[in-house]
N, C-alpha and C positions, 0 to 999 in steps of 0.2 A: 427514579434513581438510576445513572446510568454507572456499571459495573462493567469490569475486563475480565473475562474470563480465562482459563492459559485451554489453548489449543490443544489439544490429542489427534491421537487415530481414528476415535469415534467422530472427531468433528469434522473429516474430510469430506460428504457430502454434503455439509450444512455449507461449508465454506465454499463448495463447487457451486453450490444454487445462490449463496450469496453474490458467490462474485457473476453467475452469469446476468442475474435480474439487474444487480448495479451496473455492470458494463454496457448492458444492453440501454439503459435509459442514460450513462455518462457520455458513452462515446458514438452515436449513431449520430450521432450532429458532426462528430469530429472526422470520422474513421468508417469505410464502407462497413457494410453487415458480414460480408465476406472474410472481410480481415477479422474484425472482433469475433467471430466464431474460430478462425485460426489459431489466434491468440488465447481467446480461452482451452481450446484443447490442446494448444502444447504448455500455457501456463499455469492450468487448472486443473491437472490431468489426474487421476488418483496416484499413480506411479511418481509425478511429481513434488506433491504434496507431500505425500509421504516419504523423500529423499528430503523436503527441508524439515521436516519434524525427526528426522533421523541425525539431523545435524544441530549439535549442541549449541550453538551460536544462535542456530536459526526460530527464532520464535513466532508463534501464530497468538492472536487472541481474540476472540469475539467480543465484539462490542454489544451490551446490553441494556436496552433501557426499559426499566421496571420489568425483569428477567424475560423479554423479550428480544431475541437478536435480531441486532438491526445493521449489521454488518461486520468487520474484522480489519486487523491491522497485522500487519505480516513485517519483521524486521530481522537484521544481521547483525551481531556483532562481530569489529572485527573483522568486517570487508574488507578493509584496508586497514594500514595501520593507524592506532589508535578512533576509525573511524566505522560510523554504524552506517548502514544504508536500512533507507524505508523502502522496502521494496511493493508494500501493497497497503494500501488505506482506501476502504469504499465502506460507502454505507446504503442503504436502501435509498431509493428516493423519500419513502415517506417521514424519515428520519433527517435528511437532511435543512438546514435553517434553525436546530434546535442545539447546536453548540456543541455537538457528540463530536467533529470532527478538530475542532479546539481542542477539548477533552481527551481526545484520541491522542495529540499532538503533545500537551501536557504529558501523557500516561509514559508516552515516546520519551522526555526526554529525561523524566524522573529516572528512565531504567536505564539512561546511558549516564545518567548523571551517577549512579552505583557500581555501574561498569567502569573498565578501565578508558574507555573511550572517550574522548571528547570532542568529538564532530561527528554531525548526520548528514548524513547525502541524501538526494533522489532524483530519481528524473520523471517530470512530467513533457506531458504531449504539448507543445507551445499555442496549442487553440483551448487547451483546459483552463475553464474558469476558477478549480481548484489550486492555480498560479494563485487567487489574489489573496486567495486562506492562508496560503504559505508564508507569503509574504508578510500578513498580518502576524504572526506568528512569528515574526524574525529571520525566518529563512530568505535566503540570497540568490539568484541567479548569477554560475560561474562559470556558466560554459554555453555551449547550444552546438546541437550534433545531430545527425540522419542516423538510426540503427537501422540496417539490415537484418530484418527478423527474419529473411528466409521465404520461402515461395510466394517473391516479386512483392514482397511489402517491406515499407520503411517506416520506421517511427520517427520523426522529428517532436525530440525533445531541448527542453533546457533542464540542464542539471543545476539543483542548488544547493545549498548548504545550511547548518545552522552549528555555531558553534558554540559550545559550552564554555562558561567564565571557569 
């Protein structure tokens, strides 16, 4: 049975180890080892973490299947007007293929669908295969951009959307 947990304080090292085991087997095909060690220490960081769980908008939830975590979903509401961004969705490798990240996606938009918002954004990495989840899913590609994240790395994403009826 796979359950959403709501994120705390207490979860910030679960969600550190999640995300580093998932980045680690998501993006070393995409992204040097250099940079995703980067990126998780300025986006994992426990200081981090605990400035989005400080912010009312900002929600964390671990994903669980048969109270087992197998990864987390990190969201905003509110980024923009009337608009939510996903800012983090991973799940373990051994988790993945079994429709958690569906699920994930569903849970995503039930909570915007309560909220005042009615559009979700995000940006992935344009070599991630998690494009074509998205897309199954309804979401759009509306843009495509280079970030400068800072000590001589770029992230080339596309940004997409999904919008609620």
């Amino acid at each position: 049975m796979t359950t959403f947990r709501k994120g705390t304080e207490n979860d910030i090292q679960l969600i550190r180890d999640l995300a580093e085991k998932s980045w680690k087997k998501a993006y070393l095909n995409i992204i040097s080892l250099s940079q995703v060690e980067y990126m998780l220490e300025k986006m994992y960081s426990t200081q981090e973490i605990s400035s989005h769980l400080a912010n009312p908008n900002y929600h964390y939830f671990i994903v669980e299947q048969d109270s087992t975590p197998a990864g987390f979903i990190g969201f905003e509401f509110q980024y923009e007007e009337n608009t939510t961004k996903l800012h983090r969705i991973y799940l373990l490798e051994e988790f993945k293929g079994k429709g958690l990240g569906k699920k994930a996606l569903h849970f995503l938009k039930e909570n915007v669908a309560e909220s005042r918002d009615h559009r979700i954004i995000l940006n992935v990495n344009i070599k991630n295969p998690a494009i074509k989840i998205y897309e199954s899913q309804g979401f759009v590609i509306f843009h495509k951009e280079a970030f400068d994240i800072g000590n001589g790395y770029v992230m080339d994403d596309y940004l997409m959307e999904f919008i609620l009826d």
